[in-house]
N, C-alpha and C positions, 0 to 999 in steps of 0.2 A: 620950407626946409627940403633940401634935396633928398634923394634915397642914401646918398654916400653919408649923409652927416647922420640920416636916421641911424643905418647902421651902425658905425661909429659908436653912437652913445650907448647903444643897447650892448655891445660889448663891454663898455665900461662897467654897465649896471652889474653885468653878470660876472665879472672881474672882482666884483665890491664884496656882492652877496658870499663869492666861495672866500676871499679871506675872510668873513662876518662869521662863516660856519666853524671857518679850521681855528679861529682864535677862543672860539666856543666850547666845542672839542680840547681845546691845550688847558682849560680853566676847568676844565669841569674834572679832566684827571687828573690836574695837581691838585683838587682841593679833595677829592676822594684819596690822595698817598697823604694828604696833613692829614685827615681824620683820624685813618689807622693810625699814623704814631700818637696818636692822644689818645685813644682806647685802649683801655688794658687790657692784655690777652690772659688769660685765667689759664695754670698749669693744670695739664689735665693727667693724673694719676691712673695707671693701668689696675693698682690692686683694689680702688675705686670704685670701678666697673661690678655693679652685681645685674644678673640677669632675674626678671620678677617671679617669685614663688610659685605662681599658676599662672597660666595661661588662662584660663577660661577663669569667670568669674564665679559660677556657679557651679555647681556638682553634678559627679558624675553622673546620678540616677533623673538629674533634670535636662537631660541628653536625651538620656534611653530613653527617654519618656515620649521625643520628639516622633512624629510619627512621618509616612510620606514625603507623598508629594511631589508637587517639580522643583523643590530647593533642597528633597533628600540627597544625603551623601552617597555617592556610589564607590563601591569598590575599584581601586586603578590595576587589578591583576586581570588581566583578560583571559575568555574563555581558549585552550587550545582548538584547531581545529585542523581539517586534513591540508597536507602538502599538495599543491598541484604538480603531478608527475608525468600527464598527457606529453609533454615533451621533455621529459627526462630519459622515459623511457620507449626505446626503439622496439619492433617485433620485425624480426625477420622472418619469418615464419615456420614450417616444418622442419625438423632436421631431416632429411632425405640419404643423407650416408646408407649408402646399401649396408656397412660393415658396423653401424652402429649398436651397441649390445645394451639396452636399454628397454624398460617393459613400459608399454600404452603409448598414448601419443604427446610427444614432446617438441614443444617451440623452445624456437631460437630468441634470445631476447639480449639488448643492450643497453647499457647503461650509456647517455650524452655524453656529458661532462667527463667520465673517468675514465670513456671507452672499455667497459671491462664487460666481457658479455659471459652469457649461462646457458648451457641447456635445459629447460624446468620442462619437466612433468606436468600433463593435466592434475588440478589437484592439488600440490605441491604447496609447501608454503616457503616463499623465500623471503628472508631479512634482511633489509637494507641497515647501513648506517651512515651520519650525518655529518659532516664535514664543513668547516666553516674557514675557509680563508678569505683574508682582505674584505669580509662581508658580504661576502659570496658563498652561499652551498651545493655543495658538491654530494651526490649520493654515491655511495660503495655496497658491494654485496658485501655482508656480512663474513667474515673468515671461518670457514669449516660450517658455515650455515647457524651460526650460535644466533641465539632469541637476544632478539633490540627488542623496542617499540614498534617501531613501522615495520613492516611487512605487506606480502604482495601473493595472488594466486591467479595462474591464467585459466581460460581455455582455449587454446589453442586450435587454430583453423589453416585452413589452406592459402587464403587471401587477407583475414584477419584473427583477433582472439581480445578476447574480453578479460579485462583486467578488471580486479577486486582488491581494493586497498584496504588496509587495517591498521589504526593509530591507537594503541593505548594509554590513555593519562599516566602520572603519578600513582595514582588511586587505582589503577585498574580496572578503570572504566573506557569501555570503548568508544573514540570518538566517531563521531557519524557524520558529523557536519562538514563542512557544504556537502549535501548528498550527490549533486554531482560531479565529486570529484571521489566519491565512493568507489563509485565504479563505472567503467568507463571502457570505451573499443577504439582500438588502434589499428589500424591499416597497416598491410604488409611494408616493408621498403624491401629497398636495392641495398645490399650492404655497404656496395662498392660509395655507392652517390652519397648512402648517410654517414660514414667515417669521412669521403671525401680526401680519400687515402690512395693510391695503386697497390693492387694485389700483387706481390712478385714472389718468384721460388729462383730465391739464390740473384745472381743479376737478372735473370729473365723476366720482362715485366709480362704479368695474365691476363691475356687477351687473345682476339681471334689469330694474328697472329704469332701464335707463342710456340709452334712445333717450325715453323721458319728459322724463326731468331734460333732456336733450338737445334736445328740444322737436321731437322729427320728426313728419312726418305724409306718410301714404303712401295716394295717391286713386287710383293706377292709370296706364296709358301715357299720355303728352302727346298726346293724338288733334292737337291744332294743329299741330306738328311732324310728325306722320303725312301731314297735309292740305296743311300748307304751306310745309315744310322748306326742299327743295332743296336743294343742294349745301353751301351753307354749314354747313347744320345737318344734313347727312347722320348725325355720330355720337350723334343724339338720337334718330332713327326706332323706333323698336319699341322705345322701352326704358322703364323702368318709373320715374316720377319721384318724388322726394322732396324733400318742400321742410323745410328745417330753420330753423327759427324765432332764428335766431341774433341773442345781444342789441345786438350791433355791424353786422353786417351778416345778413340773413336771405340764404339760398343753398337751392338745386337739384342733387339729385344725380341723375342720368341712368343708371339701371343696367338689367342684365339676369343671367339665370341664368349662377352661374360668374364672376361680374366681380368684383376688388380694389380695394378703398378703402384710401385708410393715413389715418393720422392723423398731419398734419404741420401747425405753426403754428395749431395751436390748432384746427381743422376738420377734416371727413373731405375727402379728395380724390381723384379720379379717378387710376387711373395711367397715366402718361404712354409711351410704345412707348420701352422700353429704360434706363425708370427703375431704380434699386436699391429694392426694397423691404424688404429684411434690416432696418433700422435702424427702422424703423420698425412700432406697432399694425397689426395687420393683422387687414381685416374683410370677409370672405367671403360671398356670398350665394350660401347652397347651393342652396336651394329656392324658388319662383315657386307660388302658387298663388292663387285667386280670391280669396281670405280673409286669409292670411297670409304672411309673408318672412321665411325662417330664415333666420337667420346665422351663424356662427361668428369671434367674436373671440380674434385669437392675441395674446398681449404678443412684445415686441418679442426673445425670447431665445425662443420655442419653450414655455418652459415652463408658463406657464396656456393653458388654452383654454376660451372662455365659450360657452353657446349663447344668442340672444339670438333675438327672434320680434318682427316688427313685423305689426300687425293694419292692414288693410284700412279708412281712412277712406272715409263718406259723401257725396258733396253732397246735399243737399237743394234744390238749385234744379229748378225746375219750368217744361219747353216749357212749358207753357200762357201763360206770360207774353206771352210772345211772339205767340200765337196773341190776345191781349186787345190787347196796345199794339200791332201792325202792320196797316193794312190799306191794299191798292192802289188807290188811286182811280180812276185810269187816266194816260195817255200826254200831258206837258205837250208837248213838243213830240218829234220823231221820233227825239233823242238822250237825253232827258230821263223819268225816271217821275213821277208825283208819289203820294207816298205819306200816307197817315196816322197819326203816331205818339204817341199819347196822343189828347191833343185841338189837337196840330200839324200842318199840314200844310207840308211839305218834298217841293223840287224834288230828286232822287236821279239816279244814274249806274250803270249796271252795276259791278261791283267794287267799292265802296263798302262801308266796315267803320261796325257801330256798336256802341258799348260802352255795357253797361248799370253805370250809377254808380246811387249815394245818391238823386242829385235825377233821374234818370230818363238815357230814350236819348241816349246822347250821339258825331256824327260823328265818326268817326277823322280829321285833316285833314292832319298833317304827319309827315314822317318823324321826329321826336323822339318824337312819339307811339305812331309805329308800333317803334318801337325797345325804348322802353317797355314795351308790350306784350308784346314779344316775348321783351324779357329777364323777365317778371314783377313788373316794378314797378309798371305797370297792371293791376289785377286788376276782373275782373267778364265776366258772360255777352259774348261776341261774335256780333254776325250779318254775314256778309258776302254780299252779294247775288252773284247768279251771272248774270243775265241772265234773257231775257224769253222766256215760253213760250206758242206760240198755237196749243190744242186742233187736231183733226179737226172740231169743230163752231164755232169758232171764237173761244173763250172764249179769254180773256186772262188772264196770269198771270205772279208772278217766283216765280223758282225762287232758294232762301237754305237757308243752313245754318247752325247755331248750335251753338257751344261752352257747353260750361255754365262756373262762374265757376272749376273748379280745369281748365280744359280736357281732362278723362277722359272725357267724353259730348261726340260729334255726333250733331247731330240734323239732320235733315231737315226744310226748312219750305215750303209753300206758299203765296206770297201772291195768293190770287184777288180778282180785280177786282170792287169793290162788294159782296165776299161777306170774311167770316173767315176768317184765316189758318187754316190745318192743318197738324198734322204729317203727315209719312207716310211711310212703311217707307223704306230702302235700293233697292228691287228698283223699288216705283212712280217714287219720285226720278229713276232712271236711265233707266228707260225713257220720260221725258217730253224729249223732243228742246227743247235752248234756243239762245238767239241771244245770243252773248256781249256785242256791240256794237252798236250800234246804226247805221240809214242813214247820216246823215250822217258818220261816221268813213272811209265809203270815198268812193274818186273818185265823183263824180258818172256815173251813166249803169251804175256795176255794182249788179246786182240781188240782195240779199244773200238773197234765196229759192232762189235758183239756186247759190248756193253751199254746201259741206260746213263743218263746223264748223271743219274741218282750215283748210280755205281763206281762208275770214274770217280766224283769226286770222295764218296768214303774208300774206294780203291786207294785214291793219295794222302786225304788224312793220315793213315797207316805210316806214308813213305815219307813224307816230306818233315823237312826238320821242324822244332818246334817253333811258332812265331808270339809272335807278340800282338796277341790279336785286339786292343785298344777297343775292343766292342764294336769295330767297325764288323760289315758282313764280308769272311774273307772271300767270299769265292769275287765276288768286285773289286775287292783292296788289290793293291798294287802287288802282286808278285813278285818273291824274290828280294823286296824294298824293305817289310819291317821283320823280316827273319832276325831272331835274336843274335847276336855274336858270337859265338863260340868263346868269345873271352867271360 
C-alpha cells in the first residue's frame, strides 16, 4: 500500500470516530429532556420555609467552658493603632519674619494632601482631623484648634524638628503603637519644591528675577530732598530712592538700611507707624552698599524666604552741559542778572530753578510746576541759582548748583562773568561768600555790604509778601514762583 491510500484511510477513520461522538452527545441530551418530563417537580411553598430553633446543638455554658488553644475563637474588632503621618506632614522650618509677634520658638509646618499649613509653637498641641473621600484620607488642622483624637506636638529646629504624635481610643486610652510612628524627625524642605507651586505677588512670578519683571531702578539718595526738603519732606532725607516703572502709575520708594515694604494692592508700600504687617509679603532691606541692596522677601505665613539683590543704576549725564549752555553776562539792573543760555539771553532773579527738557533750558515759573517736579513727574537736570558772588579782586559771579536728571548728583557750579561756567568742589563752593538778594529787595538807605547773610535774609522775611512755603527750604525755593495770589 502506497503512503496516498494510507493517508486516505486514516482520514476516513477519523471522519467515522467524530460523527460516533456527536451522535453520542445528540442521545445522551435527549434522553436527559425525556427524563425531566417524567419526574415530578414538587411545589415549593415560601411560608414553608422555617429556619432551625438553634444553631448550636448544645448550651450556652458548654461553650464557655471551651478553653484555648489554636482552634480558640478570636475577636474580628482590631486593635486601633497610630497613623503614619512622616509624609503627611511637611516642616518647613523657623518662621524667621523679623515682624513676627509671637512668644518662644515656632516652626513652620504643612499639611500634604490639604496644603493647609500652621505656625506652631514649641510645645503646643495641635489637632488634626480625618477626612475620608473615595477611600482616601485626608488630614486637616482642626478649626479654631478644638480637641479630636489625633493630635501632634513639635520641637522645632533650624534644619529639622521632632514630631510626637497622640491617638486616643474610644475609651480614652492612649494609643502607643507602632512606637515608631510615635514619634519621629522630619527634615527641613523648600516650600516652593514641596507645594510644587510658583510663589507670585499679583502677576509677578518670585524669583531672582522678580525687581526686573517689576521694572525697579535704584540711582542712589534723592540729593534734592537732602538740599531742599524741609519739613514737609523730612521722612525722604537720607534715604535711598527707587523708582518703579509701574504700567498704571510709575511710584518712588524712599528706603534706608533695616526699613519694611509689604505688598498691598498690587505695589510695594511703605509702612505706615502702627501698621499690621502679618497679612501681608514682606520685603526687607538688609544691606546698603555702594553697588548693591539685599533683600529678603518673606511670603505672607513665614514659610518661603527669597533673597533678592537690586544693582546700583548709572546716570550718565554730564556737568559740562551746563558749563557749554550758561554763561553771566553781567548785572541788568541791581535786582536783575542777565544771563546767557544757549544762544538766549534772559533777564534772571536769585533763586530761580531751570529745567533741562528735550528742546533745551527751560524756567520753572509756577507752583504746578514746582510741584511736579518735586513729586517726579517732571524729570531732567535742575540748576537753581543761589545768588551773586563778588571776589577779593572784584570779579563777578553767580554761584548754582545742579542736579543731575535721576537727582543722585549735586554739583557745584560757577557762573563767571564774560568767562565759562565751571564746576568746582564742595569745599571752594562754600568758602566763596554770596548775596542772596539783591539792593533793591531792601528799604532804601540799608547797605546790603554791611550786612551778614544771616541778616539779609531775616532783613526780607520782614518785606517780602507772604509765600506759600510747602515745607520746602525757602531761601533755595524758586523766588518770586510760589508767592501766594493776592486773590
Amino acid at each position: 500500500m502506497d503512503t496516498y491510500q494510507l493517508f486516505k484511510k486514516l482520514v476516513w477513520v477519523r471522519l467515522a470516530l467524530f460523527l460516533l461522538a456527536l451522535s453520542l452527545s445528540f442521545y445522551s441530551l435527549w434522553g436527559l429532556w425525556t427524563l425531566s418530563s417524567i419526574v415530578e417537580q414538587p411545589e415549593i411553598i415560601a411560608d414553608d420555609l422555617r429556619l432551625p430553633k438553634r444553631y448550636f446543638q448544645q448550651s450556652s455554658h458548654f461553650y464557655d467552658s471551651l478553653g484555648g488553644g489554636s482552634l480558640a475563637l478570636k475577636s474580628g474588632v482590631s486593635e486601633p493603632t497610630l497613623p503614619d503621618l512622616r509624609r503627611e506632614i511637611v516642616y518647613y522650618g523657623l518662621n524667621g519674619r523679623p515682624d513676627a509677634k509671637v512668644d518662644g520658638i515656632v516652626g513652620h509646618v504643612m499639611l500634604a494632601a490639604s496644603e493647609e499649613s500652621k505656625d506652631v509653637r514649641e510645645g503646643e498641641k495641635i489637632f488634626l482631623q480625618v477626612q475620608s473621600k473615595s477611600g482616601a484620607l485626608s488630614y486637616h488642622f482642626s478649626p479654631n484648634n478644638e480637641v479630636t483624637p489625633l493630635s501632634f506636638e513639635l520641637i522645632p529646629g533650624e534644619r529639622e524638628a521632632t514630631f510626637t504624635l497622640c491617638l486616643v481610643d474610644d475609651d480614652g486610652v492612649q494609643v502607643k503603637e507602632p512606637q515608631e510612628l510615635s514619634q519621629f524627625i522630619l527634615k527641613k524642605q523648600d516650600p516652593l519644591r514641596a507645594r510644587r507651586t510658583m510663589w507670585s505677588l499679583g502677576n509677578f512670578r518670585v524669583d531672582g528675577g522678580l525687581f526686573a519683571r517689576q521694572r525697579m531702578r535704584w540711582f542712589g539718595r534723592d540729593c534734592f530732598f537732602d538740599q531742599h526738603g524741609g519739613q514737609e519732606f523730612e521722612q525722604y532725607k537720607n534715604r535711598q530712592r527707587i523708582d518703579v516703572q509701574d504700567q498704571n502709575t510709575p511710584y518712588s520708594l524712599f528706603v534706608s538700611e533695616g526699613d519694611f515694604l509689604i505688598w498691598k494692592d498690587d505695589r510695594w508700600q511703605a509702612v505706615l507707624d502702627g501698621e499690621r504687617t502679618e497679612d501681608y509679603p514682606l520685603l526687607v532691606l538688609s544691606k546698603v552698599d555702594d553697588r548693591v541692596m539685599q533683600f529678603e522677601l518673606w511670603s505672607e505665613d513665614g514659610s518661603i524666604r527669597v533673597s533678592l539683590n537690586l544693582m546700583r543704576s548709572h546716570d550718565s549725564w554730564n556737568p559740562k552741559m551746563v558749563e557749554r549752555d550758561f554763561r553771566y553776562v553781567g548785572d541788568r539792573t541791581r535786582s536783575q542778572f542777565l544771563l546767557e543760555i544757549g544762544s538766549e539771553r534772559i533777564s534772571v532773579q536769585p533763586d530761580e530753578w531751570f529745567l533741562q527738557t528735550e528742546s533745551g533750558w527751560k524756567k520753572i515759573s509756577t507752583v504746578e510746576e514746582i510741584d511736579a517736579y518735586v513729586a517726579g513727574d517732571l524729570r531732567g537736570a535742575l540748576l537753581a541759582l543761589e545768588g551773586q558772588n563778588k571776589g577779593s579782586q572784584g570779579q563777578r559771579a553767580i554761584k548754582a548748583h545742579v542736579f543731575n536728571p535721576t537727582r543722585t548728583e549735586i554739583y557745584q557750579i560757577l557762573l563767571n562773568q564774560n568767562t565759562a561756567a565751571k564746576t568746582v568742589d564742595q569745599e571752594t563752593f562754600e568758602s566763596l561768600s554770596s548775596v542772596p538778594f539783591s539792593r533793591e529787595m531792601i528799604e532804601e538807605g540799608a547797605d546790603i555790604g554791611e550786612l551778614k547773610s544771616e541778616e539779609v535774609q531775616e532783613e526780607l522775611e520782614k518785606r517780602l509778601p507772604k509765600r506759600r512755603k510747602r515745607g520746602l527750604k525757602l531761601p533755595q525755593l524758586v523766588q518770586g514762583t510760589v508767592e501766594e495770589s493776592s486773590e
